[in-house]
C-alpha positions, 0 to 999 in steps of 0.5 A: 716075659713081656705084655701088653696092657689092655682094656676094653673102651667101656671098662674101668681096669686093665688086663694083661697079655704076656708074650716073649719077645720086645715086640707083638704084631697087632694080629697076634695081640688080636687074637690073644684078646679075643682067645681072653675074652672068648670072642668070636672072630666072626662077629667083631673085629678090634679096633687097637689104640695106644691109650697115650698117643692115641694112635689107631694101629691099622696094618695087621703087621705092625709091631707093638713095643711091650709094656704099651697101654691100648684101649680095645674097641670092638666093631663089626666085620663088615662082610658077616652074615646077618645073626637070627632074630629081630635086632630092629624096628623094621623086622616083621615080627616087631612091634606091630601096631594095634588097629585102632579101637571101633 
């Protein structure tokens, strides 16, 4: 078996994603990390960069040699539909200011 070792870009340790093979296309490795960390492929999307060389892996289909380190980061989708409730300033509902006192 061979893996991959990964952490997200805030965290301290490293985790591991096992899979046969000398090789894991960076799609796949997506989708095992999101799988292990429970996310939701709608919201984020990850960014992959070899921990040594630090090197951005972008093309879906590029392959990663096994026992690499990356470093995960993750960013948002740029076409998802905006989430439910306030999330700035500028929502209606947020920090009105008071009238001031007479």
């Amino acid at each position: 078996m061979a893996c991959i070792h990964f952490k997200f870009k805030n965290s301290l340790d490293y985790d591991s994603i096992t899979f046969d093979g000398l090789h894991i296309a960076l799609r796949d490795l997506k989708r095992m990390i999101m799988n292990r960390k429970k996310l939701r492929d709608t919201d984020d999307d990850l960014q992959i960069i070899n921990a040594i060389t630090k090197k951005a892996y972008t093309n879906e289909d590029e392959m990663i040699p096994k026992n690499s380190s990356v470093i995960v980061a993750r960013i948002p989708v740029t076409n998802a539909a905006p989430r439910n409730g306030p999330k700035t300033l500028n929502h209606p509902n947020a920090y009105k200011e008071d009238p001031k006192p007479v």
